[in-house]
C-alpha positions, 0 to 999 in steps of 0.5 A, a space after each residue: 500500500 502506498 501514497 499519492 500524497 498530491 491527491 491524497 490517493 491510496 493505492 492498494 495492491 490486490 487481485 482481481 476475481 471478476 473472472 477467473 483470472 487472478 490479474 494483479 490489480 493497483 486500486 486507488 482510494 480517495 476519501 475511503 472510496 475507490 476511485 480508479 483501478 488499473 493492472 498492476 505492472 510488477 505483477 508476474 502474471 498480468 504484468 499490468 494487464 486487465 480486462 474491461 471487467 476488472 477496470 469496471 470493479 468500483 461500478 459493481 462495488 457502489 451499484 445501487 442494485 447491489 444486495 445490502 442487507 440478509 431477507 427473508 422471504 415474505 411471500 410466496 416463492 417467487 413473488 417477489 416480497 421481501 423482509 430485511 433481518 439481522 444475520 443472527 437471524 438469518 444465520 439461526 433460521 438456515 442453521 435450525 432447518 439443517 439441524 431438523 432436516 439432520 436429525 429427522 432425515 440424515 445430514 445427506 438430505 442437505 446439500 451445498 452449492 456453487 458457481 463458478 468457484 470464487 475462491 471459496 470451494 474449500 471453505 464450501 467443502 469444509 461447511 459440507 463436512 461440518 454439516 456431515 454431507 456428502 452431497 455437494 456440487 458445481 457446474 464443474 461437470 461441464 468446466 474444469 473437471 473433465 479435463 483434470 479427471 481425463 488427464 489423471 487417468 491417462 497420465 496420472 498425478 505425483 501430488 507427493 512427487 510435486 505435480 499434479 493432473 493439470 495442464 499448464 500453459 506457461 507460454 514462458 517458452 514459446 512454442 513452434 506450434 500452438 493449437 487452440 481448441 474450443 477456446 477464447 481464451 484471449 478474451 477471457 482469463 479461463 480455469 487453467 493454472 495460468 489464467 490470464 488472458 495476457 500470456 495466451 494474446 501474446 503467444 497466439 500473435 508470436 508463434 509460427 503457426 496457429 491452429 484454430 478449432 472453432 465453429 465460429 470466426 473468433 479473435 482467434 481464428 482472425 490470427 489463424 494460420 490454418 482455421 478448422 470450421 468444425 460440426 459443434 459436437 464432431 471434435 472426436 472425429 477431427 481428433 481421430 482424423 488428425 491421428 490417423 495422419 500423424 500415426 499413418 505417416 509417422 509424424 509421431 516420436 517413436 522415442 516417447 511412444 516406445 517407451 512410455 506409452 501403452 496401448 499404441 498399437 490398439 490406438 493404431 487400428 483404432 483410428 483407421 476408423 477414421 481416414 480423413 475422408 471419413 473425419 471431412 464428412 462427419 466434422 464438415 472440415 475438408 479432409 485437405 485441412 484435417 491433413 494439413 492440420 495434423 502435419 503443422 501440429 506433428 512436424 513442429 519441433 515444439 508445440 502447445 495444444 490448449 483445450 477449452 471449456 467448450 469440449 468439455 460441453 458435449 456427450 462426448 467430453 471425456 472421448 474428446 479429451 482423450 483424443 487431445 491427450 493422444 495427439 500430445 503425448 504420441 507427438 513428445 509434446 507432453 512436459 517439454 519446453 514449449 509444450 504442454 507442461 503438467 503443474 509444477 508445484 511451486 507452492 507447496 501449502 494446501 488447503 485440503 486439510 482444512 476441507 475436513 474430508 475425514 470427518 465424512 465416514 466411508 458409510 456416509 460417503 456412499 450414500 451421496 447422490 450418485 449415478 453409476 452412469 458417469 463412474 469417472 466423475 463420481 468415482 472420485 473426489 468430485 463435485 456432484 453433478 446438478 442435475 442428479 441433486 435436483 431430479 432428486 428433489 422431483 423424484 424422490 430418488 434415491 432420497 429427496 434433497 430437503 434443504 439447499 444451500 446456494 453461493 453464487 450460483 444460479 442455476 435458473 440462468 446456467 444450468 441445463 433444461 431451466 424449466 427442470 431447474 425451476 420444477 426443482 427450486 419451487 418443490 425443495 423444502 427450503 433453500 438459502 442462497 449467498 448473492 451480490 445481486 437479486 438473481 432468477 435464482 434468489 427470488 425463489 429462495 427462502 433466505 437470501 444473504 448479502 455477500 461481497 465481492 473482491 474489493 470488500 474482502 481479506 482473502 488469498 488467491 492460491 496458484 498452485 501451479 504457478 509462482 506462489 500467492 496473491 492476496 485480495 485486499 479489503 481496499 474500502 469500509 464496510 458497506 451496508 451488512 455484506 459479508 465474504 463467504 468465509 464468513 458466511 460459512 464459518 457463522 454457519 459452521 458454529 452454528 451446525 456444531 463445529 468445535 473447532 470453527 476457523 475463523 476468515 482470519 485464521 484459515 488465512 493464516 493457515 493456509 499460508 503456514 506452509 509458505 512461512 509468511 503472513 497476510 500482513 507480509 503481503 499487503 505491500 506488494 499484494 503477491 509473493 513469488 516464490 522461487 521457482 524453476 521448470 522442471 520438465 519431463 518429471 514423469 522421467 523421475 517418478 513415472 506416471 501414476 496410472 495401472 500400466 505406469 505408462 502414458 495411457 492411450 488405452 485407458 485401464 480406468 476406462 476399461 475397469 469403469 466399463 467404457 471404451 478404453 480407446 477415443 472414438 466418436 459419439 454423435 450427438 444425440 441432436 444431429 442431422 446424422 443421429 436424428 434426421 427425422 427431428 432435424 426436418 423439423 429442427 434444421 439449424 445446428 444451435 451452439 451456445 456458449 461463446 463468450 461475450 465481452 463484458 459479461 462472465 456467464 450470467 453476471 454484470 448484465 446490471 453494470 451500464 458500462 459493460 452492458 452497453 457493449 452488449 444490450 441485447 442478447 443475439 444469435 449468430 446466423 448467416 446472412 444466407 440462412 437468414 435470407 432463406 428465413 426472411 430475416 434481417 440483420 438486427 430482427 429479433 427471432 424465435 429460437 426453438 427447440 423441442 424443450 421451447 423457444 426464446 428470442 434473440 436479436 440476429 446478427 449476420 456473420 459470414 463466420 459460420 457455417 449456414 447449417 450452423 447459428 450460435 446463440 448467447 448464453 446466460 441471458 436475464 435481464 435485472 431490469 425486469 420485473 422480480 416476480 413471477 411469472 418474469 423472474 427478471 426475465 429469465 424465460 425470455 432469451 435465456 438460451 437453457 431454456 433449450 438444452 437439456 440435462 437428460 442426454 449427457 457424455 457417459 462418463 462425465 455427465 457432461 450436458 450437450 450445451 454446444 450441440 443441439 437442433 433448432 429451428 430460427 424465425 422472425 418474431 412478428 
């Protein structure tokens, strides 16, 4: 912390959360309110950079709609009335109905929640386990886990060793080759090890050749070399194309693949299923590209493969990945220089022991709301799956979820198949919620608490895989009654018995025991790297951690668990190939998810700043198609599925395929009216009206999100 003493400004060094980055941030106060934020330049990371989130911070922080105080519902659920309490109210009200539902149901009738994890999936672990259930979950089934599961059973993870299954992407060397697929990750800091958007904008405008796979002309398909247009939902079957060629022509490291992988021969017959011939009519990408694709990647003396969060949004998830993972490690790009580099771990200190897991018994651990379905997710120490915790709230089976306890979540907005959403929150006994707005999901709440955001907070931001901590500052006073959710969850943890309750204070000093260091060591400078040098090709010292001690290409854990232990294609259950009698009603092939500049998922759609760059929700059409439908650029049109419809303006871009429209995802509007039937909006453009939750990867249970049928026209 330093002066400006010509303008009596404070300036704090802290580390932004409006995404899942962890850019260093220099936020200035004047007169105890912050007047100005801008990236911190000493930061090893952003090194100065932020996004146009981060920038807007104080306009969340000071919006009027901001949630101030705790309230209880006064109403019915859902409509909209509303009584200011205390936090001791609130606190004893949530706390009473778990302990009655505990003592009468079993604490596995209570379940906890989260969104996108804002630094609080350990504290939410250790409330679970204080309370003794074994039921707690997050979208993770369709961001993040599928790839850190699918890469520890193909290549392990040596936690005691000093690596674990994450890949890295570093970009500290540069690479010969980069391969970006499904990602923008440009545009966005996304959920890898090093998160800021800085170091991937920079390696994608420097490097020799760039391979982009997306169905859409994105930022980085404009820098492309080579751009794979390819069918949303046939990432499999290009993965497989490509593999065919470099294993055909051998363009792979025979070194690496004789010595380290297992299951090379049956990966060989495995992908003379698909010639690129083949892989050109089931991915809609020229079979000329595919092999030029494969060639630019293998012959490459380094090269980076960086996956994103849209292939971990299909029904084939978990094949996808391990396709990916083939082509790094039969190329030798596993670990090396200018490769993808699992996780070193310079940081040593953890907070799982603070998760209390052994205070859930193996007795109670099976009684957790599973589905022997998706083994690979639910064979492990994974978040549940929502959509299993809500069926069981309709079904009853195999028990009835009774209470809910949400933190920044809403799934009215993010989850699959909203009408099943919304059936669910009205039937559940009680619900709670922690939120910074008054969102679709809140409304239908019992109890709903104020909690704050970066700028209000004492916490620390954890890289496990990088250069050592960053700390997020408390930079203004208290306003109103909002509280962190550390606090939210250590209040309720004393008050659901907990004899040892760890308070904010304490689980931050805790957690930076290991390191030697304190918070109040860190408030200068606002991060502490910690000495660290690459340590490449670890798997050369301690193997990999998987049954045949082997990089896996035929997966032993995919075979145990009873599923295909080679990659291969699965069609969506939506296709023009899997059902062409639907698609002659539902001929579009509807993608979702792109990101949208200003907005993360479902948030700060309130902040005018941010949503002014982006008003109003739209769908990517091409003008050909639109033209076909009569419809112009900027109408608004119905969007349809079998599961419903919702509305959308048209845009008109040449950058997608005709057959193919992208739609926005996590559309509400905070203007609208609060109560039912509006639920500020949710119904209208908000596009997981159409998706569902029924038809999910095997393995993963992995929503098919970027790949269904629909049909588009003109609102009239």
């Amino acid at each position: 912390m330093k002066s400006d003493k010509k303008s009596d400004t404070v300036i704090v060094k802290s580390t932004c959360r409006m995404d899942h980055g962890g850019c260093g941030a220099l936020v200035h106060v004047k007169e105890g309110k912050v007047v100005k934020i801008e990236g911190n330049p000493e930061h090893p990371i952003s090194k100065g950079w932020m996004c146009i989130k981060g920038l807007s911070s104080a306009y969340h922080l000071y919006h009027p709609d901001r949630l101030g105080f705790p309230m209880k519902r006064a109403g019915e659920r859902g409509e909209g009335k509303w009584e200011r309490i205390g936090w001791d109210e609130a606190l004893d009200t949530i706390a009473d109905k778990m302990n009655k539902v505990r003592e009468k149901y079993g604490p596995e009738a209570i379940a906890v929640g989260v969104g996108t994890d804002r630094n609080n999936m350990s504290q939410l672990y250790r409330l679970a386990n204080i309370i003794g259930t074994p039921n707690y979950f997050s979208e993770g089934h369709v961001c993040y886990v599928p790839k850190v599961r699918t890469l520890e059973i193909t290549a392990g993870g040596h936690f005691d060793a000093g690596w674990f299954p994450r890949m890295y992407y570093p970009y500290d060397v540069m690479p010969e080759c980069l391969l970006s697929w499904g990602s923008q990750a440009s545009f966005t800091s996304d959920d890898s090890p090093h998160p800021c958007a800085v170091g991937f904008r920079g390696a994608a405008q420097k490097v020799k050749k760039l391979i982009v796979v997306d169905p859409r002309f994105t930022w980085e398909a404009s820098k492309a070399h080579l751009w794979l247009k390819v069918r949303p939902g046939a990432d499999a079957a290009l993965a497989l194309g490509m593999l065919n060629v470099i294993i055909n022509e051998e363009l792979y490291d025979k070194g690496f693949v004789e010595k380290w992988t297992n299951g090379f021969e049956q990966l060989k017959e495995r992908v003379q299923e698909y010639p690129p011939e083949k892989a050109a009519e089931i991915t809609w990408v020229s079979a000329e590209k595919i092999i030029e694709a494969a060639r630019m990647y293998a012959t490459s003396k380094t090269a980076i493969l960086h996956p994103g969060v849209a292939i971990e949004q299909l029904v084939s998830t978990t094949q996808t990945i391990r396709a990916l993972l083939c082509m790094i490690g039969i190329t030798g790009n596993f670990d090396i220089p200018g490769g993808n580099v699992v996780c070193d771990r310079t940081v040593k200190g953890t907070t799982s022991y603070l998760e209390l897991h052994d205070r859930l018994s193996p007795e109670m651990a099976k009684k957790r709301l599973t589905s022997d379905q998706f083994k690979l997710i639910t064979s492990g120490f994974w978040p549940m799956i929502p959509a299993i915790a809500l069926n069981s709230i309709l079904t009853g089976k195999p028990y009835p979820l009774r209470v809910l306890f949400y933190s920044g979540y809403n799934p009215m907005v993010c989850a699959a198949n909203t009408k099943k959403v919304y059936e669910a929150l009205k039937k559940v006994e009680f619900m709670a919620i922690s939120e910074l707005y008054m969102t679709p999901t809140a409304e239908l709440a019992d109890i709903v608490l104020p909690a704050a955001m970066w700028l209000e907070k004492d916490e620390i931001h954890l890289n496990q895989c990088d250069w050592g901590y960053g700390i997020r500052q408390k930079t203004v006073g208290q306003i109103d009654e909002r509280r962190s959710d550390w606090w939210i969850y250590s209040e309720l943890g004393k008050r659901m018995g907990e004899s040892d309750p760890s308070d904010v204070e304490g689980y931050i000093a805790e957690s930076l025991k290991p390191a030697g260091i304190t918070f109040d060591d860190m408030r200068e400078k606002g991060f502490v790297s910690l000495p660290h040098s690459f340590k490449y090709k670890k798997y050369e010292k301690v193997g990999f951690s998987t049954p045949s001690k082997k990089f896996e290409l035929y997966s032993n854990v995919m075979e145990s668990l009873g599923y295909d232990p080679l990659p291969h294609h699965l069609e969506p259950p939506e296709s023009p190939i899997s059902s062409p009698e639907l698609a002659k009603e539902f001929p579009l092939v509807l993608t979702t998810g792109g990101r949208v500049k200003g907005f993360f998922h479902s948030e700060f759609r309130q902040i005018k700043n941010l949503r002014k760059l982006n008003p109003d929700p739209f769908i990517e059409i091409h003008p050909d198609t639109a033209g076909d439908l009569g419809i112009g650029d900027g109408d608004w049109v119905w969007i349809e599925s079998p599961r419903g419809r919702v509305q959308q303006r048209a845009k008109f871009t040449t950058g997608l395929d005709p057959r193919v429209v992208h739609a926005q995802h996590n559309w509400w509007f905070p203007e609208d009216k609060e109560a039912e039937p509006s639920l500020h909006g949710v119904w209208k453009s908000n596009i997981n009206v159409l998706t569902d939750w029924v038809e999910a990867d095997e393995a993963m249970s992995c929503n098919p999100l970027r790949s269904l049928l629909c049909k588009v026209y003109k609102v009239e």
